[in-house]
N, C-alpha and C positions, 0 to 999 in steps of 0.2 A: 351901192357901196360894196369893197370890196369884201367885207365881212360876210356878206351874205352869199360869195362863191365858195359853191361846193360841188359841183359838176364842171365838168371840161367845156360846156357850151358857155356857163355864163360870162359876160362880158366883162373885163377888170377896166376900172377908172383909175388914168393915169396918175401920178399924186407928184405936187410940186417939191422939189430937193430942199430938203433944209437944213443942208450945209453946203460947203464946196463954193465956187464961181459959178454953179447955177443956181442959188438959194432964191426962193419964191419963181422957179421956174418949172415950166413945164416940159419933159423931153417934148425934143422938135424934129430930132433924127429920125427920117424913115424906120418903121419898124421896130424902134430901139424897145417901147416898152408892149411888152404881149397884151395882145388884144382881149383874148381869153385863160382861163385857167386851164386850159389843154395847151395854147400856145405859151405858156408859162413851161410847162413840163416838156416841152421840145427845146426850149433854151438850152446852148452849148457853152460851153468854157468860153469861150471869147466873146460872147453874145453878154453870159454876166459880168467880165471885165468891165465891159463899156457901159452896163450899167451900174456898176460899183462905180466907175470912173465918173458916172455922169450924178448920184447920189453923193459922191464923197463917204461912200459905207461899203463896207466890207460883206461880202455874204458867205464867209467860213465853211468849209466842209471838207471833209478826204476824201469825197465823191463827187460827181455834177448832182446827181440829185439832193445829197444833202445842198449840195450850194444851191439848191432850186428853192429847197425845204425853207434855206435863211429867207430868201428871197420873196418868197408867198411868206413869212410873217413876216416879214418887215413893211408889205404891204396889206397887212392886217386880213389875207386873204384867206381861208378856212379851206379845206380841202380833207378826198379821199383819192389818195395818188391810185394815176388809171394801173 
């Protein structure tokens, strides 16, 4: 589960949308959601659009990493940014 990442190797389990026109779905787009919690913190502005876009949620910030930060809790994901 994603709760239990806190290092950059572990693997993050993708989680179905529960809003939007993809609700009870699983991104399907190459690459759309990070494999790990290192490839979470390489995510760019355009990379979280399409996952905002693809969640129907917002992930707020005046930086990319805060909008990383929304991002790992929204997926209930724990971290120590590298």
């Amino acid at each position: 589960m994603n709760g239990n990442s806190r290092i950059a190797e572990h693997n993050l389990q993708p989680l179905k949308a529960e809003e939007g026109e993809h609700v009870g779905e699983y991104p399907t787009q190459p690459n759309l959601y990070p494999a790990t919690l290192g490839a979470l913190f390489s995510l760019n502005n355009p990379q979280l659009d399409k996952l905002e876009e693809f969640y129907n949620c917002k992930f707020k910030g005046t930086s990319m990493a805060a909008r990383q930060s929304a991002f790992t809790a929204s997926i209930g994901a724990l971290s120590a940014r590298p």
